[in-house]
VEXDOVEX-519750 format. One record per residue: residue number from 1; x, y, z of N, C-alpha, C in turn; residue in one letter. Coordinates in steps of 0.2 Angstrom, whole numbers. Layout:
residues N
> NUM X Y Z X Y Z X Y Z A .
...
END
This chain:
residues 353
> 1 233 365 782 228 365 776 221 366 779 X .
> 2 218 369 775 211 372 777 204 366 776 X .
> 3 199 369 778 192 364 777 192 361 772 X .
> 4 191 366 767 189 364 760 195 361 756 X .
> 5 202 363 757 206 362 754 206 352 757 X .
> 6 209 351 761 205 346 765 201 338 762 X .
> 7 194 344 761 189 339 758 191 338 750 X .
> 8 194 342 746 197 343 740 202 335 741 X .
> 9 204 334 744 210 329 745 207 323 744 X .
> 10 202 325 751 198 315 751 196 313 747 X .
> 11 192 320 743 189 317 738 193 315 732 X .
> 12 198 317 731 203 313 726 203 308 728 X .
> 13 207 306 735 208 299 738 204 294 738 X .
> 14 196 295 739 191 290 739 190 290 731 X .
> 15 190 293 725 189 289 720 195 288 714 X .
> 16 191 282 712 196 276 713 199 278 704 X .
> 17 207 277 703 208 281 696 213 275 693 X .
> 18 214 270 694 220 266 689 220 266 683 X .
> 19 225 268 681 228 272 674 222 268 668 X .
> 20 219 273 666 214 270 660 207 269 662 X .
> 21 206 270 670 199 271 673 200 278 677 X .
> 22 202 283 676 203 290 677 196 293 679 X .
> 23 190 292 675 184 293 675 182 297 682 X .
> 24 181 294 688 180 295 693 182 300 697 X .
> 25 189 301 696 193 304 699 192 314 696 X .
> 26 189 312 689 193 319 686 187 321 687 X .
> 27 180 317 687 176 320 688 175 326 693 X .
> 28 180 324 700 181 325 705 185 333 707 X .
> 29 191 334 699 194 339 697 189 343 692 X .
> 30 186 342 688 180 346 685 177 351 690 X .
> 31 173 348 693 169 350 697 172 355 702 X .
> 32 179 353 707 184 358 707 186 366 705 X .
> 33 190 363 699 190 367 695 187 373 691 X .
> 34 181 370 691 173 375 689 172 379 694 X .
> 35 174 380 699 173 385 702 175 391 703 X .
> 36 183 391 699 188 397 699 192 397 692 X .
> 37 189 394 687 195 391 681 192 395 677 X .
> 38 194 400 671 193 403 665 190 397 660 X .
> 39 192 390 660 191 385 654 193 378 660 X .
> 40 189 373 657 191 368 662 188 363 655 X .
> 41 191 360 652 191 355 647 194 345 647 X .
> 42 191 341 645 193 334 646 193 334 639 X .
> 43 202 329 636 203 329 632 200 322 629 X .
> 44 202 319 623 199 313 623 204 305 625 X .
> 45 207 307 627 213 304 630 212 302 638 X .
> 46 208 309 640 205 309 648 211 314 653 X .
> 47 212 318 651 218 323 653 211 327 656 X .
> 48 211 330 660 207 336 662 214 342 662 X .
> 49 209 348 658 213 354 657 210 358 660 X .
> 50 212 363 668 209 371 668 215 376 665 X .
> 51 210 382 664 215 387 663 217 394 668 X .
> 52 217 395 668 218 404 670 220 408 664 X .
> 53 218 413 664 221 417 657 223 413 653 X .
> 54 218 411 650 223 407 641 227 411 638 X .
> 55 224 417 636 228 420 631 234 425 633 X .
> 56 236 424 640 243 427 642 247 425 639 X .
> 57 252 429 641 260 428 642 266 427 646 X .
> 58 269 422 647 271 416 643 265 410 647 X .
> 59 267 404 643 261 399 643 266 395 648 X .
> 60 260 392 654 264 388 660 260 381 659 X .
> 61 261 376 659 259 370 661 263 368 668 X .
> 62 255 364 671 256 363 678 253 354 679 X .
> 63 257 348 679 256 344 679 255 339 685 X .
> 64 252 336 685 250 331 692 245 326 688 X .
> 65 249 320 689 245 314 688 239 312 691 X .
> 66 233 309 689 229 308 694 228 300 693 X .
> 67 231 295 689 229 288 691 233 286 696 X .
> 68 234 280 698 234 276 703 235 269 699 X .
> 69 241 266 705 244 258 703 234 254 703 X .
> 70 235 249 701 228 245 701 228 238 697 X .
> 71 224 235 698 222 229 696 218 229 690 X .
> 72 218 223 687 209 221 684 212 216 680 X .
> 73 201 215 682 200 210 681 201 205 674 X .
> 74 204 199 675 206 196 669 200 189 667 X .
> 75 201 186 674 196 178 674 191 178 680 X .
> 76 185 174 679 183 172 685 182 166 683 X .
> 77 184 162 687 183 154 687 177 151 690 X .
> 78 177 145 689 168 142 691 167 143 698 X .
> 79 173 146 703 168 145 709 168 154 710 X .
> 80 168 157 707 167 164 709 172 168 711 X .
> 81 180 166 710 184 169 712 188 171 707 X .
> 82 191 176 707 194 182 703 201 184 703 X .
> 83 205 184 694 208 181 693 212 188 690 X .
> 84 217 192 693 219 198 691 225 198 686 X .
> 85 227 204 684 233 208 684 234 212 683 X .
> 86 240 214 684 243 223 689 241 227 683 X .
> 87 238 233 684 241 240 681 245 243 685 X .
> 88 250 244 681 256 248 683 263 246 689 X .
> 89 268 248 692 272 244 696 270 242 702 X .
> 90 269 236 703 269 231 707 273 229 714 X .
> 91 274 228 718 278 226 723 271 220 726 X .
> 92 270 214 723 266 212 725 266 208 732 X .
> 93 271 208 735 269 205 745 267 211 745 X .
> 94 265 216 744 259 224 747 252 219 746 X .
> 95 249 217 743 245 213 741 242 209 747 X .
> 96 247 204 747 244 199 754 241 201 758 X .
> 97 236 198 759 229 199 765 226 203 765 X .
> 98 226 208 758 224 217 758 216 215 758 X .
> 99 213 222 759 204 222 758 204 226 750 X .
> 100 203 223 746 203 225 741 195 229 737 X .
> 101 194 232 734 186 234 729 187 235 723 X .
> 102 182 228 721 183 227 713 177 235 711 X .
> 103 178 237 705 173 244 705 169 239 699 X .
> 104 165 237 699 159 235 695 155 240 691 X .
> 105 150 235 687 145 243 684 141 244 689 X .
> 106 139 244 692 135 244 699 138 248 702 X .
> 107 143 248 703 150 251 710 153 248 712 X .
> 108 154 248 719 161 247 722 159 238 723 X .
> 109 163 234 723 160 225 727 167 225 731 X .
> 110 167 224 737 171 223 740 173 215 740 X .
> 111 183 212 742 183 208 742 192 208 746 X .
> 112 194 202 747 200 203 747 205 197 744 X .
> 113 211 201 746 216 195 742 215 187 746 X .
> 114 214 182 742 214 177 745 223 175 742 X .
> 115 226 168 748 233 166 743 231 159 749 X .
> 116 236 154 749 236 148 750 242 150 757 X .
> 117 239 146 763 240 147 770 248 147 769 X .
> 118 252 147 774 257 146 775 257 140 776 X .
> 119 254 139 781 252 133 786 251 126 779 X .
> 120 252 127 775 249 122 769 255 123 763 X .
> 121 261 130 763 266 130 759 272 124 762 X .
> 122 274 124 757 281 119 757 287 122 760 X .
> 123 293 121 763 297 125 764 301 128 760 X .
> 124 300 127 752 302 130 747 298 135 746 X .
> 125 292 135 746 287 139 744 286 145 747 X .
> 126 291 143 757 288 149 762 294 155 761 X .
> 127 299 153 755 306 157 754 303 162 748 X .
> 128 299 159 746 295 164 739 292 169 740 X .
> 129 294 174 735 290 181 734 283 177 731 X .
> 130 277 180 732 271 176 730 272 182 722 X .
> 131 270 177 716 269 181 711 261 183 711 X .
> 132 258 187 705 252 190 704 248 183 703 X .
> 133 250 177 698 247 170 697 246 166 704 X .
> 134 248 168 709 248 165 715 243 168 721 X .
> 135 240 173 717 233 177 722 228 177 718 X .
> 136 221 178 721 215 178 718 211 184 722 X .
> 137 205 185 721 202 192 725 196 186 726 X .
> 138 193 185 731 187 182 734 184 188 736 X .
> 139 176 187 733 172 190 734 165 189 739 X .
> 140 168 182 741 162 179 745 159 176 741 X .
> 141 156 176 733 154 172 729 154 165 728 X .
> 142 150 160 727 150 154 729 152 151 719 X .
> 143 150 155 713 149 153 709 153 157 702 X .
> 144 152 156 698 156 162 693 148 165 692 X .
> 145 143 163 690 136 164 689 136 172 692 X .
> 146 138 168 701 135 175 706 140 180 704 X .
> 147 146 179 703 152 184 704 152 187 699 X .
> 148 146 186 692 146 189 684 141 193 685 X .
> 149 137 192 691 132 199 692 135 205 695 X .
> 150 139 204 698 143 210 702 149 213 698 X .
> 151 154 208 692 160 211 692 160 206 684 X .
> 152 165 211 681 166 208 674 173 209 672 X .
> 153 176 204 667 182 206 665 182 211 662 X .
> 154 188 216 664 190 221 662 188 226 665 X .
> 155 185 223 673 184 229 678 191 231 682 X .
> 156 191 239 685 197 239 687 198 238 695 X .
> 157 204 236 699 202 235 706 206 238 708 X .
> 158 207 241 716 210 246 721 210 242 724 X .
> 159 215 244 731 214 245 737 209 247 739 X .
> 160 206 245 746 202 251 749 205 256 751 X .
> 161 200 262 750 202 269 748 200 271 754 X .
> 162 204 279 755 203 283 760 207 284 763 X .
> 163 207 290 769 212 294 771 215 292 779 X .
> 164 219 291 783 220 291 789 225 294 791 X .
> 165 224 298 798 227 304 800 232 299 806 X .
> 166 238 302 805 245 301 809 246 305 814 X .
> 167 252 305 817 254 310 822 259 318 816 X .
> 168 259 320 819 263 326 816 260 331 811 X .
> 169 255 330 810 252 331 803 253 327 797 X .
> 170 256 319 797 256 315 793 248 312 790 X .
> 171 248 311 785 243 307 782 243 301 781 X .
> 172 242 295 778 242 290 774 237 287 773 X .
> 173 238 284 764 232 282 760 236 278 754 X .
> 174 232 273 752 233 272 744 233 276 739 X .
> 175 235 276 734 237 283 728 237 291 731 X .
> 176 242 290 737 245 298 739 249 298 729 X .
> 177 252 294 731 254 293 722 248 291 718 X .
> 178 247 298 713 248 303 714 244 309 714 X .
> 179 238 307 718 234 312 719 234 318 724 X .
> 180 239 318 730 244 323 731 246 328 724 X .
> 181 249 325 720 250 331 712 247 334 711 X .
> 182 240 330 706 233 333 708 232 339 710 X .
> 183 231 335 718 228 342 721 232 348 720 X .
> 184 239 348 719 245 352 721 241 357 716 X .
> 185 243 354 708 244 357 703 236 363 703 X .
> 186 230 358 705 224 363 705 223 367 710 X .
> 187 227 367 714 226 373 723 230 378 720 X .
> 188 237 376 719 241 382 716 237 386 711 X .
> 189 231 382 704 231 387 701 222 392 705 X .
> 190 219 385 710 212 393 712 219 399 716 X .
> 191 224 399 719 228 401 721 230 408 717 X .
> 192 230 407 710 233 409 705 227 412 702 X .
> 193 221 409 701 216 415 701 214 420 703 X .
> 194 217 422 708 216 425 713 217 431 712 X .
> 195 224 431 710 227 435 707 230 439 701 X .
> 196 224 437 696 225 440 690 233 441 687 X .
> 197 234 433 686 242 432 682 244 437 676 X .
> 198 248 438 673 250 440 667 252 433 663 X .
> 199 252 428 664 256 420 662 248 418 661 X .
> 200 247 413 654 242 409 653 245 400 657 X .
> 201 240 401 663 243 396 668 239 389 664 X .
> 202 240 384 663 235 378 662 240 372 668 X .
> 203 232 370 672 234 365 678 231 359 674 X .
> 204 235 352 673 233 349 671 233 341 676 X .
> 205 228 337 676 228 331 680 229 325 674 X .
> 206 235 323 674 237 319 668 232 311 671 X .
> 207 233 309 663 231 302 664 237 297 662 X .
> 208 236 290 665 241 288 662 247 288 665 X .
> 209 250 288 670 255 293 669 262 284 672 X .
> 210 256 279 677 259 275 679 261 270 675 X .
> 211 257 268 669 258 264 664 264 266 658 X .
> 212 267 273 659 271 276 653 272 284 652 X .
> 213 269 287 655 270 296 655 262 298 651 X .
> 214 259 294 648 254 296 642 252 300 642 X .
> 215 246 304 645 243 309 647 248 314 643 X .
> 216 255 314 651 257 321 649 260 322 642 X .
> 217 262 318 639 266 318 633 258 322 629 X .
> 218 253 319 629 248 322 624 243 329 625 X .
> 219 245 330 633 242 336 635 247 340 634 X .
> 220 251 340 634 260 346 633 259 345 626 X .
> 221 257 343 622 255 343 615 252 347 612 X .
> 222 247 348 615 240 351 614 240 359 618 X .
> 223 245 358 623 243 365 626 249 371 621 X .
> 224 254 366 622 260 370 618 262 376 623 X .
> 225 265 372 630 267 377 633 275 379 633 X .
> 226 277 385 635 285 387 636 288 383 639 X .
> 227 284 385 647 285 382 652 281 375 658 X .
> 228 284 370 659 281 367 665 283 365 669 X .
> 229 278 364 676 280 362 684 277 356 685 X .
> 230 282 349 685 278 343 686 280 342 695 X .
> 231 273 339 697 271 338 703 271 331 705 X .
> 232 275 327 709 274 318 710 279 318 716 X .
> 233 277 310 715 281 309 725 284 309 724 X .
> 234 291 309 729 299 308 728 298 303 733 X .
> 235 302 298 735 305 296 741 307 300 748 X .
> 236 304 298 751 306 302 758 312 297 761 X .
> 237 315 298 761 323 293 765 322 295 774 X .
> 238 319 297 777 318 298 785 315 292 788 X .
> 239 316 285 786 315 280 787 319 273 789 X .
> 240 318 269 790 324 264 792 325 261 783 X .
> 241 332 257 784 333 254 778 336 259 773 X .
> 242 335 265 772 335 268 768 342 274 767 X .
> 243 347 273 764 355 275 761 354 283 761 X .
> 244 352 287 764 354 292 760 357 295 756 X .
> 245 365 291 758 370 292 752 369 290 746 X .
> 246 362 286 747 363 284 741 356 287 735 X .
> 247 350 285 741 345 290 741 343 300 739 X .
> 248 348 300 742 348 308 745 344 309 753 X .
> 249 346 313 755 342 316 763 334 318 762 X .
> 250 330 315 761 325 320 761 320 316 765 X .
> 251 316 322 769 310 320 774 304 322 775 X .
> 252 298 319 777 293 321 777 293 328 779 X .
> 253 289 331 778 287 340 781 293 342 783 X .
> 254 298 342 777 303 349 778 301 352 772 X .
> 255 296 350 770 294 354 763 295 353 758 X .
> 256 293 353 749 293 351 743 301 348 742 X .
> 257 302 346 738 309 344 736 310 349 730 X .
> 258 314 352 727 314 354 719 321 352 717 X .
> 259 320 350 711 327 344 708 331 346 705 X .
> 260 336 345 704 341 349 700 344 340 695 X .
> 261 345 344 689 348 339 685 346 338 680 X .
> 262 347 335 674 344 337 666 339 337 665 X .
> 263 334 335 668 327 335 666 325 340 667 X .
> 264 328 347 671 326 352 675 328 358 671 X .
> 265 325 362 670 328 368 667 330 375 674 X .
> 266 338 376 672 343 378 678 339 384 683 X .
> 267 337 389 676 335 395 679 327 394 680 X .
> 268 323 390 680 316 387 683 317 386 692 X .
> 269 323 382 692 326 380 700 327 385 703 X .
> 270 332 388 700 333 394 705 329 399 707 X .
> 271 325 403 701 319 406 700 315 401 709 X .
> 272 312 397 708 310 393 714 310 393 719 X .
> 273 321 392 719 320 393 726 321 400 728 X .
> 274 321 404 725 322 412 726 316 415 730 X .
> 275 311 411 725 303 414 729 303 411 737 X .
> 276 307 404 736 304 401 740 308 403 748 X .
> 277 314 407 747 318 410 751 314 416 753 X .
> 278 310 418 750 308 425 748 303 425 754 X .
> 279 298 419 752 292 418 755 292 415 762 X .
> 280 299 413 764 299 411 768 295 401 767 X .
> 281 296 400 764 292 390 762 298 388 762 X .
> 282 297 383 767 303 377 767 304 373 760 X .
> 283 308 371 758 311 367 754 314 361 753 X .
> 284 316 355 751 324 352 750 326 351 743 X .
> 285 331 350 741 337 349 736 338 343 734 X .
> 286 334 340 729 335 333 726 339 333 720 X .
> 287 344 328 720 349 328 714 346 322 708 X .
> 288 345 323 703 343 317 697 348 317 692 X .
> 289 352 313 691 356 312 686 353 310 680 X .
> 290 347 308 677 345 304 672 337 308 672 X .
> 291 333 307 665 329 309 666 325 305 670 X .
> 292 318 310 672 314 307 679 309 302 675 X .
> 293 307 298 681 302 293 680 294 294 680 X .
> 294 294 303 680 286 305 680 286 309 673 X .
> 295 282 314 675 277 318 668 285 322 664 X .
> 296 288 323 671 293 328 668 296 324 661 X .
> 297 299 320 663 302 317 655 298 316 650 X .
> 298 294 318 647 289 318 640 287 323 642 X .
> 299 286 328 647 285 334 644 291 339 641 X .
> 300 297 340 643 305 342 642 304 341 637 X .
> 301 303 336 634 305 334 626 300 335 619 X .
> 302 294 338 623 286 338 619 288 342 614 X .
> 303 287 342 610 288 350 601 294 349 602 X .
> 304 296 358 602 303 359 602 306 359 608 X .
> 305 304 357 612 308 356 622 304 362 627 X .
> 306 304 360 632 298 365 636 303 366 641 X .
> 307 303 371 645 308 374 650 302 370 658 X .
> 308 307 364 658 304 363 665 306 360 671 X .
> 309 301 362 677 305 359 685 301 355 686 X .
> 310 303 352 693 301 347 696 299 350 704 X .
> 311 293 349 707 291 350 713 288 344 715 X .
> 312 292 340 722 291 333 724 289 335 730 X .
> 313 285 330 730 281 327 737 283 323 739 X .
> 314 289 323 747 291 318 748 284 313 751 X .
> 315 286 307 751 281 300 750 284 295 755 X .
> 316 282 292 760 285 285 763 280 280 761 X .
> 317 285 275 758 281 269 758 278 268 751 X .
> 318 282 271 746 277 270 738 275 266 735 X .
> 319 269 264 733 265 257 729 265 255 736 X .
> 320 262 257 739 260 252 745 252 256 749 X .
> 321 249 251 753 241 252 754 242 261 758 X .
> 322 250 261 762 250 264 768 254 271 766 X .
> 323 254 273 760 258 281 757 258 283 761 X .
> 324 263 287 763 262 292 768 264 301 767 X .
> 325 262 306 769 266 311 765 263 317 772 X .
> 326 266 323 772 265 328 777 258 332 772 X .
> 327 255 334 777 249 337 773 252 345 771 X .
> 328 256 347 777 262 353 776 264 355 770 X .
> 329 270 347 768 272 349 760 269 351 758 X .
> 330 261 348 757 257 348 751 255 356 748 X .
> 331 254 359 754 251 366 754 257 369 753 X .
> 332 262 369 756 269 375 754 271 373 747 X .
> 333 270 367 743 273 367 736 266 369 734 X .
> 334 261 369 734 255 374 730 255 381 731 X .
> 335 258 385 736 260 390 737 267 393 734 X .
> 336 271 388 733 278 390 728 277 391 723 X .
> 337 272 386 718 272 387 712 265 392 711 X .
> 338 261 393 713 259 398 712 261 406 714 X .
> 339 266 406 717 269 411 717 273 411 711 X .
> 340 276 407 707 280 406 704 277 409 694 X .
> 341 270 406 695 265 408 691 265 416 691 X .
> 342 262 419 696 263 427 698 271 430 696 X .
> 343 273 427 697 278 429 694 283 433 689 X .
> 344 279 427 683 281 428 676 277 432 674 X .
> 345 280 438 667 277 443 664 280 438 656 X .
> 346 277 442 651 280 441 645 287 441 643 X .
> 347 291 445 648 297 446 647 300 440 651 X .
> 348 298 435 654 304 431 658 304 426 653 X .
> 349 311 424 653 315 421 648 321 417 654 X .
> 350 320 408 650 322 402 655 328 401 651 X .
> 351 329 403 646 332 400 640 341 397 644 X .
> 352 344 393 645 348 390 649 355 396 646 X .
> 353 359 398 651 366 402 648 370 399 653 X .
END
């Protein structure tokens, strides 16, 4: 991955987007996008749309979530300490002892999970998963007074944000899920303008997507594509604890996963890996029997049904501070599906036989 492509990432990664405060983030995609996109548009939903060629032949949508699991604020009590609940799936022992940032009008107030010592639970209590009623966010605050100048009900809160570099070319951050997507979907398409497509490519950074698919269901709406390529983590199984058999095989930096199974349309996959055979980009072969739990399943079924794949990032460690992902994949799946874009003329046809 290159300099800029790079700094493109962090700056997803450092602002802060849980489903419904997206604000920050697309800003981030805007200002990207504006440097090589034919049309770059924010819907009133909060979808950020670029285009390449709009008025080609056929229409591709290219989708990547940009919010993120997160909190907010619900209560602050008389001594200045803050009183949450989850936006989106939770795994809440990730929480304990985390350093947390409330995002205020002001900006960011830093703070972390407070919970009641060990040293002070009961032996029943030390056998408990702690629920979200069982944590609070300290802000240092002595008072609600002080803690109502910095932070207000119905701010949103994160992890602390940011990027830290592994061995092997592994990353890990908060909201790899799913600003990894993101990036995917907008690299592939400066990728794509590069090359003067014949296909009206639209890359889009959904909103929403943790709380219920929303974004995508309203931006596939709206663009009225033939075609689309949804972009999110998978599972990486190259870790302990984790069945294969039951998971599938898949692992960091052997590159993208592409899916096969109903949510997927037959001759999208193949088409895929053909290029991908073609180009020489690593791959792996994920099997989904049911529809999927990202963009894809509400975009398949948007209008009259939209011919669509799946291009997965495999991911260690999801909903957690410590996402982990290959900077590798990231770049070989923006490289596939932009070849894939170059590809189409008016005459390709996915229609299932």
């Amino acid at each position: 991955m290159d300099a800029e492509s790079l700094e493109f990432l962090d700056q997803l990664l450092l602002a802060p987007s849980p489903s419904g405060y997206e604000q920050p983030v697309q800003k981030v995609v805007r200002e990207f996008a504006g440097r090589f996109a034919d049309e770059v548009r924010t819907d009133w939903h909060g979808n950020v749309i670029a285009a390449v060629n709009p008025t080609g032949s056929p229409r591709i949508m290219l989708a990547g979530h940009c919010d993120q699991i997160g909190l907010i604020v619900k209560y602050i009590d008389d001594r200045g300490f803050v009183w949450v609940e989850t936006i989106g799936g939770w795994d809440t022992q990730m929480l304990v002892g985390q350093q947390m940032v409330v995002w205020g009008r002001n900006g960011a107030v830093p703070g972390v999970i407070g919970k009641k010592p060990i040293h002070l639970l009961t032996p029943e209590d030390r056998k408990k998963v702690p629920e979200i009623k069982d944590l609070w966010i300290d802000l240092g605050t002595a008072s609600r007074v002080e803690a109502e100048e910095l932070v207000a009900v119905g701010d949103p809160v994160t992890f602390h944000l940011g990027r830290r570099d592994l061995q092997n070319g592994l990353a890990c951050a908060p909201a790899m899920d799913n600003k990894v997507g993101a990036w995917t979907v907008l690299s592939a398409l400066q990728r794509v303008a590069a090359a003067k497509p014949k296909a009206a490519v639209f890359a889009v950074s959904t909103v929403q997507e943790e709380i219920g698919l929303r974004g995508a269901q309203t931006s596939a709406f709206s663009i009225d594509p033939a075609l689309a390529i949804v972009v999110d983590v998978t599972h990486a199984t190259d870790c302990p604890t984790l069945e294969v058999k039951q998971f599938g095989d898949i692992k960091l930096g052997a590159g993208p996963v592409l899916y096969r199974g109903p949510n997927v349309n037959p001759g999208m996959h193949r088409r895929l890996g053909e290029l991908a055979a073609a180009g020489n980009l690593p791959t792996q072969i994920g099997a989904l029997g049911k529809s999927a739990s990202n963009d894809a399943n509400s975009i398949q079924i948007t209008r009259g049904g939209i011919a669509t794949a799946i291009v997965a990032i495999p991911n260690r460690y999801m909903h957690s501070p410590v996402e982990m992902v290959s900077l590798a994949d990231l770049d070989h799946a923006a490289e596939l599906i932009a070849q894939f874009c170059c590809d189409l003329t008016p005459e390709s046809d996915f229609t299932p036989a």
